[in-house]
C-alpha positions in Angstrom: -17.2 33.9 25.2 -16.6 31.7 28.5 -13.3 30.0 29.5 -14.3 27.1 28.4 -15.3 28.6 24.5 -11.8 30.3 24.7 -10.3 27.8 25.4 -11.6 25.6 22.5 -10.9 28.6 20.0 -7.1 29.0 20.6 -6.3 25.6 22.0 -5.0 27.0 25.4 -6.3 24.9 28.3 -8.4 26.8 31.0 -5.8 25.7 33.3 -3.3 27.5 31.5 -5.3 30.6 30.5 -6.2 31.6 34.3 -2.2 30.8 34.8 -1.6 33.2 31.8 -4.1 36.0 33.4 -2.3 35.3 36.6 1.6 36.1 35.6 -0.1 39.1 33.2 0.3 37.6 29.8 -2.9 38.6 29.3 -5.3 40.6 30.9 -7.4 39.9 33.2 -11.2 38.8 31.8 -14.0 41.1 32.1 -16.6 39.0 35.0 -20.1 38.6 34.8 -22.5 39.7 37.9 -22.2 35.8 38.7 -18.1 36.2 38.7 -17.4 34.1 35.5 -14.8 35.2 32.9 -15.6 36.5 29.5 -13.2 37.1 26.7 -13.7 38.9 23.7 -12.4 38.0 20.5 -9.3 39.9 20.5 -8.5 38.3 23.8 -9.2 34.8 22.0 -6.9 35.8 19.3 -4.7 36.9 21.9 -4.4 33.2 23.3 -4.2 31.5 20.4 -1.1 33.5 19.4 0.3 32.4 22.1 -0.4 29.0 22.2 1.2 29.1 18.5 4.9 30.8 19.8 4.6 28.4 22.7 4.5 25.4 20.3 7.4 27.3 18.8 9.4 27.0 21.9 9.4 30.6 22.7 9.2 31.4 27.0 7.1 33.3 28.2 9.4 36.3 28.4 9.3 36.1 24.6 6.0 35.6 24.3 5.4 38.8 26.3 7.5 40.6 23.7 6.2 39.1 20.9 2.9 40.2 22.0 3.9 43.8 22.4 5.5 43.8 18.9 2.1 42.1 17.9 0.3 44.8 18.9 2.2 47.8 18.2 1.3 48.5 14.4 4.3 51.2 14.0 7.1 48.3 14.7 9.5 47.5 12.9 9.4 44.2 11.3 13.4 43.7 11.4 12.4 43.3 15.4 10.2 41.0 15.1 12.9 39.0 12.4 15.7 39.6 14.6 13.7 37.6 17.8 12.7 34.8 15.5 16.9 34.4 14.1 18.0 34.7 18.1 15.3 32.0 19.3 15.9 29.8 16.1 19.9 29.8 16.2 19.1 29.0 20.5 17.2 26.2 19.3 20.0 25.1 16.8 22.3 25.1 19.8 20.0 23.0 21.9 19.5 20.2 19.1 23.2 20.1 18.6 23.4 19.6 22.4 20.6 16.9 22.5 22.2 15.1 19.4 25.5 14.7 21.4 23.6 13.4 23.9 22.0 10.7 22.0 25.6 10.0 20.5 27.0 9.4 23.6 24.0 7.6 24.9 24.6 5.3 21.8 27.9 4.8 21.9 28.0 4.0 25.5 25.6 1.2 24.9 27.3 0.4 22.2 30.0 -0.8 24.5 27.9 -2.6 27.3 27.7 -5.9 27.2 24.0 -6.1 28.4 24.6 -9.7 30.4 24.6 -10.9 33.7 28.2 -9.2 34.5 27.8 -6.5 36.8 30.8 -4.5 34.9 28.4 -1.3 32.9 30.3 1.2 31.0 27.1 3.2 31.2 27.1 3.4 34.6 31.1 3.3 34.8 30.7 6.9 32.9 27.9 8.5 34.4 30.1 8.2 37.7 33.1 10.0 36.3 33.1 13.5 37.1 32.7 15.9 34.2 35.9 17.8 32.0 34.9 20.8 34.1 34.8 19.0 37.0 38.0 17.7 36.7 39.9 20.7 35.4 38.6 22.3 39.3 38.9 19.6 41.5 42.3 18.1 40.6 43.1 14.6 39.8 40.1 12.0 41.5 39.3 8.6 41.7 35.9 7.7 41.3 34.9 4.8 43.3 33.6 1.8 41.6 30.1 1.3 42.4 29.9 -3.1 43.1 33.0 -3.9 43.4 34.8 -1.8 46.1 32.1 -0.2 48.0 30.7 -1.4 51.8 27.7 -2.0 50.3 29.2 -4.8 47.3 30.9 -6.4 50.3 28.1 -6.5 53.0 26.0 -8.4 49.6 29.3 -10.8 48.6 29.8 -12.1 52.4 33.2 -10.0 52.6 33.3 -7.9 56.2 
C-alpha cells in the first residue's frame, strides 16, 4: 500500500509516518522505480500499534521498546506488564500534579476580585518566587508589578 493507504489503515498521518521512518521507529519503506513508498501489511500493523501506545501516552523511547517486546515471540509477558505499571503509575504522578495545578488555579481566583482594581492575587502569586527558589536564594522581596515599578509611575504622572 502507499503512504497515503497506510496512513488511513493505522490512523498515523503521512507527516508523522516519514517522521517515524526518519528517527527509525520503523523501517524505512520499500520504493517503487518512480521513488514512492510502499508498506506491507506488517508495516501497517506496525503503525497502527504505535499510534495506539501514542494515544496511551507512551514516548517514543517506549514505543521503541514496546515494539521490540512486540515482536519478540519468546518475551516474557511480566516485561511487557512491568512497562505498562511504570508508564501508568508516571501518568498517576502527572494527574496528581496537574490536579494541584487546577486547585491552585482555583483557589487563586477564588480570591481575585475580578474589578477594575489593579490589585490581582493571581498575578501577586505568579510573581513570588517558588519554595525552592526561596530555600536557595535567601529571604527576597518581590517587586509589585503597578504600584512601585518605573513603569506604574511614568503611566500615574509620578517622575
Amino acid at each position: 500500500m502507499n503512504i497515503g493507504e497506510a496512513a488511513k489503515f493505522s490512523g498515523v498521518s503521512a507527516k508523522m509516518i516519514r517522521y517515524y521512518e526518519q528517527i527509525g521507529l520503523i523501517p524505512k519503506a520499500a520504493r517503487s522505480e518512480a521513488g514512492y513508498r510502499h508498506y506491507s501489511t506488517p508495516d501497517a500493523y506496525s503503525l497502527r500499534f504505535i499510534r495506539r501506545a501514542r494515544d496511551l501516552g507512551f514516548s517514543v523511547e517506549q514505543i521503541a521498546e514496546l515494539l521490540v517486546l512486540w515482536r519478540d515471540r519468546e518475551r516474557a509477558s511480566a516485561d511487557v506488564k512491568a512497562m505498562a505499571l511504570s508508564h501508568a503509575a508516571g501518568l498517576k504522578t502527572r494527574i496528581a500534579e496537574l490536579q494541584a495545578m487546577v486547585q491552585t488555579l482555583e483557589h487563586l481566583a477564588d480570591h481575585c476580585h475580578g474589578d477594575d482594581r489593579p490589585e490581582c492575587p493571581i498575578l501577586a502569586d505568579l510573581a513570588e518566587p517558588t519554595a525552592a527558589e526561596s530555600r536557595s536564594q535567601g529571604p527576597h522581596r518581590t517587586p509589585r508589578f503597578g504600584a512601585d515599578t518605573p513603569a506604574s509611575s511614568r503611566n500615574r504622572g509620578v517622575r
